[in-house]
TORDREN-63045 format. One record per residue (C-alpha): chain; x, z, y. Coordinates in steps of 0.02 Angstrom, whole numbers, plus 32768, in hexadecimal, padded with zeros to 4 digits. Layout:
// TORDREN-63045
R:chain:px:pz:py
R:A:X:Z:Y
...
// end
This chain:
// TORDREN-63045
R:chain:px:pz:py
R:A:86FC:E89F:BCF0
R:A:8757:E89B:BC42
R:A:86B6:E905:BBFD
R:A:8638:E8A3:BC3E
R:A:866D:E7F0:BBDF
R:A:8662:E876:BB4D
R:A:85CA:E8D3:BB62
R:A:8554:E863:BAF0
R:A:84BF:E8E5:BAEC
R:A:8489:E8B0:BBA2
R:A:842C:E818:BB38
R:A:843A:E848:BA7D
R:A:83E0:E7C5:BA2C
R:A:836E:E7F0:B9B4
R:A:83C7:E80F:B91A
R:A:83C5:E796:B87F
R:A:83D0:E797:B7D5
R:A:830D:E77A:B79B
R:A:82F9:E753:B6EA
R:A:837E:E780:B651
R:A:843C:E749:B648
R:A:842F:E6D2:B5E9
R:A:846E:E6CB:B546
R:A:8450:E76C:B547
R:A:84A8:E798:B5E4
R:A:8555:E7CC:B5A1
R:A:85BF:E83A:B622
R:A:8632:E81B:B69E
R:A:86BF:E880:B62F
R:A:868E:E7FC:B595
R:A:867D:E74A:B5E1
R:A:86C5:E6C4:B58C
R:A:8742:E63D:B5D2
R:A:8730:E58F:B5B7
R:A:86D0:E508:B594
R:A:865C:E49B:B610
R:A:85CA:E4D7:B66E
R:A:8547:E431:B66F
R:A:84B3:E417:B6E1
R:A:8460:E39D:B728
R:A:83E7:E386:B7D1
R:A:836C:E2DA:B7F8
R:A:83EB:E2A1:B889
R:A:8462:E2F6:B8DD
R:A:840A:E2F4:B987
R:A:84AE:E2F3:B9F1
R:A:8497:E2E1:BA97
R:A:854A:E296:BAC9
R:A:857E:E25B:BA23
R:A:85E1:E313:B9F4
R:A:8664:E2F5:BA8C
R:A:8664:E3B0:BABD
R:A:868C:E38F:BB6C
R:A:85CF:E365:BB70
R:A:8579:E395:BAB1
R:A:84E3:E401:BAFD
R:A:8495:E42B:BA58
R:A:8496:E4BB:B9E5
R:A:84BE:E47F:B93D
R:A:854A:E41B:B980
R:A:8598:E4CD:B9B7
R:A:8571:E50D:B904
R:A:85E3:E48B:B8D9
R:A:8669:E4A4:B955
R:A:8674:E552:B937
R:A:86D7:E513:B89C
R:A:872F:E48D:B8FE
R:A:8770:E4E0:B9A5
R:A:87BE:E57E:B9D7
R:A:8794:E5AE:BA8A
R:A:87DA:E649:BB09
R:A:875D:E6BD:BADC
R:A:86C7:E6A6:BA4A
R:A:864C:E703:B9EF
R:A:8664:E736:B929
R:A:85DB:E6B8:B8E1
R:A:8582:E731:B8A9
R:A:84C4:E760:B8CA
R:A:848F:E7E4:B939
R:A:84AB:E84F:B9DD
R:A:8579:E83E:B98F
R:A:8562:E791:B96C
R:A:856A:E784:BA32
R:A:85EF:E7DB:BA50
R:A:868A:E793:BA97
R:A:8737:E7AA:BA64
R:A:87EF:E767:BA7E
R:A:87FC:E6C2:BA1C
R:A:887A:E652:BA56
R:A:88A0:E6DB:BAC7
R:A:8917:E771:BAB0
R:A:88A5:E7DC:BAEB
R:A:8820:E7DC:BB66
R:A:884D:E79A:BC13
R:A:889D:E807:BCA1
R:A:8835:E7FF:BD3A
R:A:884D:E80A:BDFA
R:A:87F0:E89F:BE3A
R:A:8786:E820:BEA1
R:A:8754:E7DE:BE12
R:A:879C:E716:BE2C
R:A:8831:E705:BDC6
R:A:8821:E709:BD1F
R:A:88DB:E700:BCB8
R:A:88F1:E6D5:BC06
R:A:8975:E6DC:BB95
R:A:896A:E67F:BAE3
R:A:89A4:E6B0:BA47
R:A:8A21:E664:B9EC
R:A:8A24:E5F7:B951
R:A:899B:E599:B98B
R:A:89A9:E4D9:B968
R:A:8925:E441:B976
R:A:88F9:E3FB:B8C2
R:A:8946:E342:B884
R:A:8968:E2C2:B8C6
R:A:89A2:E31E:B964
R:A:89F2:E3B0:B911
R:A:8A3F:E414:B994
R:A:8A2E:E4AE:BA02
R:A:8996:E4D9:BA5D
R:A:89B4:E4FA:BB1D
R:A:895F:E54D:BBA8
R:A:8967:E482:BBF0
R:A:8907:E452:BB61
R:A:8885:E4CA:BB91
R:A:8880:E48E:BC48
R:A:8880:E3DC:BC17
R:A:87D2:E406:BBBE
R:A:8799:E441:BC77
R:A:87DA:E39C:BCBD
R:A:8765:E345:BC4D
R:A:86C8:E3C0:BC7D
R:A:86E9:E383:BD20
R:A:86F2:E2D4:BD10
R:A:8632:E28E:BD37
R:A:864B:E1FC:BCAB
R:A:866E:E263:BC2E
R:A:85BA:E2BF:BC51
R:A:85E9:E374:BC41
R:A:852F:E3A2:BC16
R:A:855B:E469:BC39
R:A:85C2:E43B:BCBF
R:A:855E:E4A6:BD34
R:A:85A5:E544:BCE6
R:A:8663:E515:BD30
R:A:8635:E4AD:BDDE
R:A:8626:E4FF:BE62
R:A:867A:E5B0:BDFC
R:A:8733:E572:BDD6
R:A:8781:E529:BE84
R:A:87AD:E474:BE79
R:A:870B:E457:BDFC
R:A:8681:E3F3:BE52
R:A:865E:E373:BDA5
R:A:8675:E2EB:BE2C
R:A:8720:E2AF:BDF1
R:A:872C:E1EB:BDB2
R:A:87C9:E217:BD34
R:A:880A:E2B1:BCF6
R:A:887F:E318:BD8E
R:A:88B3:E3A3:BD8C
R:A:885C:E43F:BDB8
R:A:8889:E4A0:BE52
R:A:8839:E533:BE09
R:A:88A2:E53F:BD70
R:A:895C:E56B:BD58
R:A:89B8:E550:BCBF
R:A:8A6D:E5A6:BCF9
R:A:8A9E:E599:BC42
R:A:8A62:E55F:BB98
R:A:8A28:E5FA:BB68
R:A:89BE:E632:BC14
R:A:8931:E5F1:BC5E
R:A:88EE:E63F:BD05
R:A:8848:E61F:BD4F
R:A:880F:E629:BE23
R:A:874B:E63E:BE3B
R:A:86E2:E605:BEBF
R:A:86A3:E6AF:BEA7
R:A:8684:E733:BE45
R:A:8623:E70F:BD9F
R:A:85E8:E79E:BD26
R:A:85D2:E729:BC8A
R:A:866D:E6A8:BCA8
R:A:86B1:E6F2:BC10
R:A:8632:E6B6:BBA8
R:A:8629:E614:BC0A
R:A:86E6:E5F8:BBC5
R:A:8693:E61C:BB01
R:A:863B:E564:BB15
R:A:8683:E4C6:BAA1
R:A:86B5:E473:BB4E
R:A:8728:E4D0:BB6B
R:A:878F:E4DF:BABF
R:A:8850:E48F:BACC
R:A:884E:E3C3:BAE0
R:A:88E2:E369:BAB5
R:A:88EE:E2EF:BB44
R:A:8967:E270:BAE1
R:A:88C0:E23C:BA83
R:A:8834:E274:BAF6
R:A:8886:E202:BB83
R:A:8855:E163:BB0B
R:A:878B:E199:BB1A
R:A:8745:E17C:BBD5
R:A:8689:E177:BBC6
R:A:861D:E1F7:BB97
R:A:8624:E226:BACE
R:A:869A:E1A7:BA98
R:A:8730:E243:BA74
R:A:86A4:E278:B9FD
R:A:86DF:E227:B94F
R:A:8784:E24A:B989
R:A:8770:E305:B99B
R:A:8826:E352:B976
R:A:8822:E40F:B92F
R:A:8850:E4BE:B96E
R:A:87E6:E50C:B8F7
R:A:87DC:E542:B82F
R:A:8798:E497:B81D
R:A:87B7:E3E0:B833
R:A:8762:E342:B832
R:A:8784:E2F5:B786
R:A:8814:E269:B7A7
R:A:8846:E2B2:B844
R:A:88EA:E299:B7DE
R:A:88E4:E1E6:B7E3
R:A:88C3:E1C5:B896
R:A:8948:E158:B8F1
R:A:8969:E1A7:B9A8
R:A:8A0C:E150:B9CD
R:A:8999:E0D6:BA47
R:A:88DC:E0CE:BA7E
R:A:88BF:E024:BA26
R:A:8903:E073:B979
R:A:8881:E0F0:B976
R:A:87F6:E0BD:B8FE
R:A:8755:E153:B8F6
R:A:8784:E1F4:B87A
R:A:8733:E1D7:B7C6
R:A:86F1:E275:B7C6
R:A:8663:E24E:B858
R:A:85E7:E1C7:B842
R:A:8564:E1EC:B8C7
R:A:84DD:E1A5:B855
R:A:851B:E1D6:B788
R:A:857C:E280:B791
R:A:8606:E2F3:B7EA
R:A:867F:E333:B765
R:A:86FA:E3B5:B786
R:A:8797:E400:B72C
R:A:8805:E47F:B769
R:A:8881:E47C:B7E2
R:A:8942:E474:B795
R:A:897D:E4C1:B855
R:A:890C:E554:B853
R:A:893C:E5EF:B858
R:A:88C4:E66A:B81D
R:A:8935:E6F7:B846
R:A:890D:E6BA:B906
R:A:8865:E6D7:B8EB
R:A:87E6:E76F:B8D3
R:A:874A:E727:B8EA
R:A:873A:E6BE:B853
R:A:8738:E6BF:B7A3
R:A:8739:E62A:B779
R:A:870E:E61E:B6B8
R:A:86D7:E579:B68E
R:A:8768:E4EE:B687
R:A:86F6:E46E:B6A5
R:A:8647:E440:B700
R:A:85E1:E3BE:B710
R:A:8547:E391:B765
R:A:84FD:E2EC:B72B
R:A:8463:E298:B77F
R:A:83D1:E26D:B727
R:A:832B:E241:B77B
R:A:82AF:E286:B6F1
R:A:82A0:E336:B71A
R:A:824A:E35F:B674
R:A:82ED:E314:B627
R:A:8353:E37F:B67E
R:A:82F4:E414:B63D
R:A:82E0:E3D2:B58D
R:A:83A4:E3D3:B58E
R:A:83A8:E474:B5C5
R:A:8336:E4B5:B545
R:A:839A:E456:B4AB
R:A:843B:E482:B4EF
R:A:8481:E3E5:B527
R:A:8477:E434:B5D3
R:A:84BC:E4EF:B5F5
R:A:843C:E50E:B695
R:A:83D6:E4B4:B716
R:A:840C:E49B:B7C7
R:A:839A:E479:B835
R:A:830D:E447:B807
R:A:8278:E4AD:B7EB
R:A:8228:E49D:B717
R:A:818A:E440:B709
R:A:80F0:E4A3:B6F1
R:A:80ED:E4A8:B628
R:A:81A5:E4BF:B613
R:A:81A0:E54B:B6A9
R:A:810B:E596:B63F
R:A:8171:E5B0:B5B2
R:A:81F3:E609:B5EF
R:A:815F:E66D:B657
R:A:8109:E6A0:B5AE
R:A:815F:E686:B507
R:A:81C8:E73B:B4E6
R:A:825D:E6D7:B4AF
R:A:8288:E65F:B555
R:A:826C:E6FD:B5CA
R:A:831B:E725:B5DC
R:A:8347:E665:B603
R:A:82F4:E649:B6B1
R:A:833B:E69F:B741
R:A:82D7:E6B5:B7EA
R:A:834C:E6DF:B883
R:A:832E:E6EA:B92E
R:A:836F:E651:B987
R:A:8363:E689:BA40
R:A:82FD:E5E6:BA62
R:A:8264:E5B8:BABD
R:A:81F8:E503:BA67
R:A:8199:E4D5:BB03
R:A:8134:E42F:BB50
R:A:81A2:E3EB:BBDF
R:A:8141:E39E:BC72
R:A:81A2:E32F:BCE3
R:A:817B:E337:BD95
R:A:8186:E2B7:BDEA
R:A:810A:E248:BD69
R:A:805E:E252:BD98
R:A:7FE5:E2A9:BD6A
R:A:806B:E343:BD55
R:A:80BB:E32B:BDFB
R:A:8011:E395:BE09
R:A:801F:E44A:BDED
R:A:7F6E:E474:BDD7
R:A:7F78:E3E0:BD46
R:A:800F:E44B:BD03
R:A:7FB5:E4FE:BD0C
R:A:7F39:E4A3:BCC6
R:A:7F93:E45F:BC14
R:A:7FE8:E517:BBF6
R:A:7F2E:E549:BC09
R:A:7ED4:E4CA:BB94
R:A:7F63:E4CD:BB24
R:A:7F3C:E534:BA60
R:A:7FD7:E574:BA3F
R:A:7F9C:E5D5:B9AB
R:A:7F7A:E53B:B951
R:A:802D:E4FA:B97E
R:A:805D:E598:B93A
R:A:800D:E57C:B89B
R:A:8049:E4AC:B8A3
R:A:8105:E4F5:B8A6
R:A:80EE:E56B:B813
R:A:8092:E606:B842
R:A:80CE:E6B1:B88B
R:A:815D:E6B9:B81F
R:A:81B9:E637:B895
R:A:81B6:E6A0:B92E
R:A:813C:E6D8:B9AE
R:A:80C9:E676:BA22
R:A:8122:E662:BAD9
R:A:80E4:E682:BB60
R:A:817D:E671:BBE8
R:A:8214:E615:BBE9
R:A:8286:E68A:BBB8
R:A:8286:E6E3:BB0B
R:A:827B:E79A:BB1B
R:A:8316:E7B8:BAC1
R:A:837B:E753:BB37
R:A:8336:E7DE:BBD3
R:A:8341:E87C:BB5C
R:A:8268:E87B:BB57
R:A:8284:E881:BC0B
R:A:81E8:E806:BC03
R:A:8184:E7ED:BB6A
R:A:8100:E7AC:BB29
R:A:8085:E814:BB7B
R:A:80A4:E7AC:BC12
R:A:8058:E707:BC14
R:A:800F:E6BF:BCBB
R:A:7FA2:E63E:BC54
R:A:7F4C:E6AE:BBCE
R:A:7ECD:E67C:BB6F
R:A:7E54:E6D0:BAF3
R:A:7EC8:E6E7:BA3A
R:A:7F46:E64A:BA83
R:A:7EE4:E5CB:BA70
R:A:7EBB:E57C:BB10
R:A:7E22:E592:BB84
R:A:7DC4:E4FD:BBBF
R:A:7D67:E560:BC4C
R:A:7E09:E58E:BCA3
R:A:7E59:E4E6:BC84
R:A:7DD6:E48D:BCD9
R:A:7DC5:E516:BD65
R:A:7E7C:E4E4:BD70
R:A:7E64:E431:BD5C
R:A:7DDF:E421:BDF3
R:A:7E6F:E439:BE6D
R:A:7ECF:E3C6:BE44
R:A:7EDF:E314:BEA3
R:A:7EB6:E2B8:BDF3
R:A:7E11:E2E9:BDCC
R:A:7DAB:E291:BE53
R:A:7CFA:E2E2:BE2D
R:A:7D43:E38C:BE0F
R:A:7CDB:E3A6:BD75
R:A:7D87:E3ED:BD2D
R:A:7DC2:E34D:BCC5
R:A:7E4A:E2ED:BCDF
R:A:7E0B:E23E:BD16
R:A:7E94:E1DD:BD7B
R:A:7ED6:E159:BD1D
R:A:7F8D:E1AB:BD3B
R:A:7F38:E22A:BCC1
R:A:7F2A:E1A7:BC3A
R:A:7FAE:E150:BBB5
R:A:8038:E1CF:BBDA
R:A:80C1:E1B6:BB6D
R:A:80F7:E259:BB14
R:A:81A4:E25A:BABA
R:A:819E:E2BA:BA19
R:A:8212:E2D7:B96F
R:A:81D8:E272:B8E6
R:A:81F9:E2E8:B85E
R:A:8199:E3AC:B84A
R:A:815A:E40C:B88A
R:A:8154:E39C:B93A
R:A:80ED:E330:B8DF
R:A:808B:E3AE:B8A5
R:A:8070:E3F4:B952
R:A:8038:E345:B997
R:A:7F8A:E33A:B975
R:A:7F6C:E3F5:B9BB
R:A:7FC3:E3D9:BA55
R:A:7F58:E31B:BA6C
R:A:7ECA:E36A:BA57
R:A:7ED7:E409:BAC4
R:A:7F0F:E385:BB5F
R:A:7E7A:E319:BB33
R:A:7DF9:E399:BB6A
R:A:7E31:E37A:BC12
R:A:7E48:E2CE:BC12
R:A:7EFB:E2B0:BBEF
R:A:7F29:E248:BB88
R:A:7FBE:E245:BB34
R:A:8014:E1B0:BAC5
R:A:8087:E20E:BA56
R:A:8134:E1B2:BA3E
R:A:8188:E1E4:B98B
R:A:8251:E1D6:B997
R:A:82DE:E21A:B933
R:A:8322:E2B9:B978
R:A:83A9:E27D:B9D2
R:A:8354:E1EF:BA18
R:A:82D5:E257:BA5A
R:A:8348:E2BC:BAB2
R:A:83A1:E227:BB0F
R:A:82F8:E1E8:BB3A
R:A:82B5:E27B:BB8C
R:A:837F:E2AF:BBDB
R:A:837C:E1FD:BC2B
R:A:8339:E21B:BCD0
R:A:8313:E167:BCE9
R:A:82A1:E160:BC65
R:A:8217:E1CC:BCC4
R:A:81C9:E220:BC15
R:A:811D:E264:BC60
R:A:8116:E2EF:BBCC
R:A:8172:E317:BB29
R:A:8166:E38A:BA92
R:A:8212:E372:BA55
R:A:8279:E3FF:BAC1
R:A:82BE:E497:BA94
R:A:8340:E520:BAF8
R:A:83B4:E594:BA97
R:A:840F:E5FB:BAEF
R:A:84C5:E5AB:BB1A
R:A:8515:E66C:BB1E
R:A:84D4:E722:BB1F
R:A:8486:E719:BBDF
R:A:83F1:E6D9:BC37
R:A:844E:E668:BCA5
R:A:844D:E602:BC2C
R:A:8393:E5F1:BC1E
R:A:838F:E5CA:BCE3
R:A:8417:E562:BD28
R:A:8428:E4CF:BCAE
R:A:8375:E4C8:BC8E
R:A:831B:E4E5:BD4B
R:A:83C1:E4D3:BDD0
R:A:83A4:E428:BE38
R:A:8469:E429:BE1E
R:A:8465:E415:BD6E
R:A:8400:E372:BD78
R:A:8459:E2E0:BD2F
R:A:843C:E221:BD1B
R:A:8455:E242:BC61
R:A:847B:E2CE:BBE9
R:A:83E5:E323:BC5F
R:A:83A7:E3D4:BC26
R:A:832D:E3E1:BCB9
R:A:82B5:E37E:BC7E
R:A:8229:E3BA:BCF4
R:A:82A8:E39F:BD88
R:A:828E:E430:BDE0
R:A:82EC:E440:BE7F
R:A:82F1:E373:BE85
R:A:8322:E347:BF37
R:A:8322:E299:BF8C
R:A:83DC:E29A:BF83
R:A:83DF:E2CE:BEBF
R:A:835B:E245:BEA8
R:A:83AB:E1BB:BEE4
R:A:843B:E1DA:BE87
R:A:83F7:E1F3:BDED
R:A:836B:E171:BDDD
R:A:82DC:E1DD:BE10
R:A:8253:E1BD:BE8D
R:A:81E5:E262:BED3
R:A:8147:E233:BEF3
R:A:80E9:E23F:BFA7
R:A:80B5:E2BA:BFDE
R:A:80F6:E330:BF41
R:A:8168:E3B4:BF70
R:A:81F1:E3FF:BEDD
R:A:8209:E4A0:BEEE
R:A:82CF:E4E7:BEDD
R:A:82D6:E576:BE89
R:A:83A8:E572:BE9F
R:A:8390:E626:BF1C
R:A:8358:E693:BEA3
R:A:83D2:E64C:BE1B
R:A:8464:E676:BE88
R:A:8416:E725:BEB9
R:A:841B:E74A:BDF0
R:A:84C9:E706:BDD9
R:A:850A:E78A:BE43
R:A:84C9:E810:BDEF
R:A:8565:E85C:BD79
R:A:8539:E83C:BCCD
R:A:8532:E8F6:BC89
R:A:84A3:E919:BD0C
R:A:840D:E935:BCD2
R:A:83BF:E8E1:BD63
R:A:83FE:E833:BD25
R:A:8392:E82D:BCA1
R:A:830C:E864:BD0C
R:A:8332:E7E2:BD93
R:A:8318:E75F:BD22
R:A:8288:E78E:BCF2
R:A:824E:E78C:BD97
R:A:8292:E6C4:BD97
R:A:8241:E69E:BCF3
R:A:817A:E6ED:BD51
R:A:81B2:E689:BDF0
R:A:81CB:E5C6:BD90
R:A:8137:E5EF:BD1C
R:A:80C7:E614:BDA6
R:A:8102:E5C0:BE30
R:A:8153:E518:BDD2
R:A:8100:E513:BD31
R:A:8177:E487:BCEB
R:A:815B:E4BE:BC2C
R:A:80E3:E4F2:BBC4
R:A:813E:E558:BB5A
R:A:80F9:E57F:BAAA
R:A:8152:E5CA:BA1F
R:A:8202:E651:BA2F
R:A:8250:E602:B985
R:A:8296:E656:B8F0
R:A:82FE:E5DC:B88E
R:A:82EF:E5E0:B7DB
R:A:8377:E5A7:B757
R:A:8357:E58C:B6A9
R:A:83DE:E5B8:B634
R:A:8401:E575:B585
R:A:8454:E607:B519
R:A:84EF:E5A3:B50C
R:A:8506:E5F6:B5C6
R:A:853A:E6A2:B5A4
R:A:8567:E6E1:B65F
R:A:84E9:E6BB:B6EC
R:A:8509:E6DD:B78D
R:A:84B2:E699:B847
R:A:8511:E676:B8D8
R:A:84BE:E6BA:B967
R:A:8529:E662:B9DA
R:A:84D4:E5C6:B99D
R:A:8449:E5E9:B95C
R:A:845F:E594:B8BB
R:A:84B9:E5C2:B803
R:A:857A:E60E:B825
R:A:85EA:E591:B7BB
R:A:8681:E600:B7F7
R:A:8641:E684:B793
R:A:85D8:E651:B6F7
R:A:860A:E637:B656
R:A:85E1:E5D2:B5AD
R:A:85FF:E5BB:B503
R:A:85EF:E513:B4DF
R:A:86AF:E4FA:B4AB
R:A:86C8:E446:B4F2
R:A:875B:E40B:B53A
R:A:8765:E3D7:B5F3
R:A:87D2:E34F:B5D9
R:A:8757:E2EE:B56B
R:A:86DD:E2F5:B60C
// end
């Protein structure tokens, strides 16, 4: 069981590295220590305001990476070894009963939180972090991935308890009881909510994100002014300088680390800092004059991305990497017209996905998709060769649409349009920044054709997010969503994304509610229309979870699950398997991806730019 957690080729991810090394790309035996690595993204997008008990996106675990320690992590670098897992707060890798439900850990020594708390880490800080993933205020977002595995978990508790599941016999081991056995619970113990929480200042933060700007280290890095927090009582605590949800997070290094505790991470920067700023071509007009070290997130504007596309001298500064992620159009089901699957068939159909394709940026930013899951996530177990709504060169074919279209219960004279009035003024949810915005008018117009119409809504990033994870809010359609992989396994592309057990009043990932029952509904502000039954697609799920994670007939089970929801659910459209690109400023002299995250690694890169952290 030991060698399956490590055997990271059963879904290598495709590996990374496109584009120079900017600054030349100087070796692993040469990089520099020191200095600050600076970025910047439009917003950061957070989806529980960075409280990793529920933080469900992907640059936020960039940034915990150099924040929190956890059992077991990846490297942070890019590639099939950039998702493998190792010991990290761990000795070694656990010991496991032969039936494959206990799970015991022993931690290393010399381990210690950062200031203000400055003590020991302990295998009870570790299971307080699981009494928090199981407390439904807090709004574990992944919570799925531990109820219903670890006895005692459920996500139903009102405070944090105590978890039946989990021993702590001393303050060095930590023992784990499973509902059953679970091929990838390894890498399920890899995610940010489950890194050591100091309870003396977690206690003080009851509702979902608030322990966010109070984040206390177990990592290479702290918040900046961590130092200065007052813990001796809840009231005393005033939010860590170093976290402004809408200016900057700043981070330092750690006084209590211990980098002899740790072989995962270089850690050659002493400082980094991510500031916000909502022009994007700002952000890469920084980059280019060196006020900036890299970009983040956010994809370069046309003529900036052109430069670095043609002109011999910028070639080595943007890097393309594959981020494991499907871009896709989410449809929500139970909002007519696309409680309708005939009206869904229909939009992947109509939809010209080769001009999205050329919206984003061109081929160079991955490949048009065709399925939910990226082939690199199911080892080209399914690729693109497989797509149940093909059309001649992508770009949509109004003849099958409307063949579609005539079945459906909203086009009344079955001429093959959309004609309802539920078909008309749909609000879609969108980014306001590129390329979403660029995508827009394609994706209007291709719905148009058959007669729905679409009112796009512009938001920031993380505002779109909350909008469309609010099930309350009943968002017909949006552009805005995204899936990364959370580790290196396919579950992860089912279970939080299509299990009517992951659906949540907010924080929601299943935004097409598939597998919404009565029950669900009513508890989460939903109503299923009449006569519209959801399908659950939970069976199959659990038939691929068995399957040990070293057999080649995982991969090929989910594939069989990704062919069933495209065909027989249709909740997406999916359109574009992403490679991220990062453009460098020479003043970066080590660049490495994270595959884990699917951003830059800011463990491992390095810079030159010689200022101080303590100025930050």
């Amino acid at each position: 069981m030991v060698g399956l957690a490590l055997a990271v080729t059963l879904v290598a991810a495709a590996c990374g590295g496109g584009g120079g090394g900017g600054g030349g790309g100087t070796s692993s035996g040469s990089v520099q220590k020191g200095g600050v690595f600076r970025t910047a993204q439009d917003d950061f997008g957070f989806t529980n305001a960075f409280d990793p008990t529920g933080e469900y996106l992907a640059s936020a675990f960039t940034m915990y990476n150099a924040l929190l320690r956890t059992l077991v992590a990846t490297n942070h670098t890019a590639g099939p070894k950039g998702n493998e897992l190792h010991p990290d707060l761990a000795q070694a890798m656990p010991t496991i009963a032969s039936d494959g439900l206990t799970y015991t850990f022993k931690l290393k020594s010399g381990l210690k939180f950062g200031p203000p708390v400055n003590r020991a880490i302990t295998s009870k800080d570790i299971e307080y972090a699981f009494e928090r993933i199981n407390t439904a205020p807090l709004v574990a977002q992944y919570g799925q991935y531990y109820f219903g595995t670890i006895k005692g978990m459920d996500g139903k508790a009102k405070s944090p308890q105590p978890i039946s599941g989990i021993e702590t016999p001393d303050d060095s081991t930590i023992i784990f009881h499973l509902e059953k056995p679970q091929g990838d619970f390894l890498y399920r113990l890899s995610m940010a909510a489950t890194a050591p929480v100091p309870q003396e200042v977690a206690k003080c933060f009851t509702k979902a994100g608030d322990y966010g700007r109070f984040i206390i280290s177990s990592g290479p890095y702290m918040l900046k002014g961590s130092d200065q927090l007052k813990v001796g009582s809840c009231s005393a605590m005033k939010p860590i300088s170093g976290f402004d949800p809408s200016k900057q997070i700043t981070m330092v290094r750690n006084p209590n680390y211990a980098q002899n505790t740790d072989d995962l991470r270089t850690n050659n920067v002493d400082g980094i800092q991510v500031t916000i700023d909502t022009n994007v071509n700002d952000i890469f007009n920084k980059v280019q004059s060196g006020s900036l070290d890299a970009s983040f997130t956010n994809q370069p504007p046309k003529p900036i991305l052109q430069q670095y596309l043609t002109q011999p001298a910028k070639k080595n500064l943007i890097h393309f990497d594959s981020g494991d992620r499907t871009w896709y159009i989410t449809m929500n089901w139970t909002t007519p017209p696309f409680d309708d699957i005939h009206v869904r068939k229909a939009a992947n159909l109509i939809m010209d996905k080769a001009a999205m394709l050329q919206a984003w940026g061109g081929p160079t930013f991955g490949q048009i998709a065709t399925h939910i899951m990226p082939p690199s996530v199911i080892n080209n177990d399914l690729t693109q060769s497989y797509d149940p709504y093909a059309t001649p060169g992508f770009h949509g074919d109004l003849a099958k649409a409307q063949a579609e279209m005539k079945q459906s219960k909203y086009d009344s004279n079955k001429d093959g349009t959309c004609d309802a009035s539920a078909c008309s003024s749909l609000v879609m949810i969108n980014r306001n920044v590129t390329p979403w915005t660029d995508l827009e008018p394609v994706v209007v117009n291709s719905l148009g054709k058959i007669g729905i119409k679409v009112k796009p809504r512009e938001l920031a990033s993380s505002a779109a997010y909350t909008t469309i994870q609010t099930v309350k809010n009943n968002i017909p359609i949006a552009l805005n969503a995204g899936w990364g992989k959370d580790y290196a396994d396919a579950y992860t592309f089912a279970a939080p994304l299509f299990a009517g057990s992951s659906i949540i009043s907010t924080g929601n990932t299943n935004y097409a509610l598939v597998g919404l029952t009565p029950s669900i509904a009513s508890q989460v502000g939903a109503k299923i229309p009449s006569g519209v039954t959801i399908p659950d697609v939970s069976a199959p799920i659990n038939d691929c979870e068995k399957i040990q994670a070293t057999d080649p007939q995982r991969n090929q089970c989910w594939a069989n699950f990704d062919k069933t929801v495209m065909e027989t659910a249709v909740p997406w459209i999916p359109y574009l398997w992403a490679n991220n690109p990062t453009v460098t400023n020479p003043s970066l002299t080590h660049y490495e991806f994270d595959q884990f995250s699917g951003y830059v690694s800011l463990t491992e890169i390095a810079v030159n730019n010689k200022i101080n952290a303590s100025t930050l």
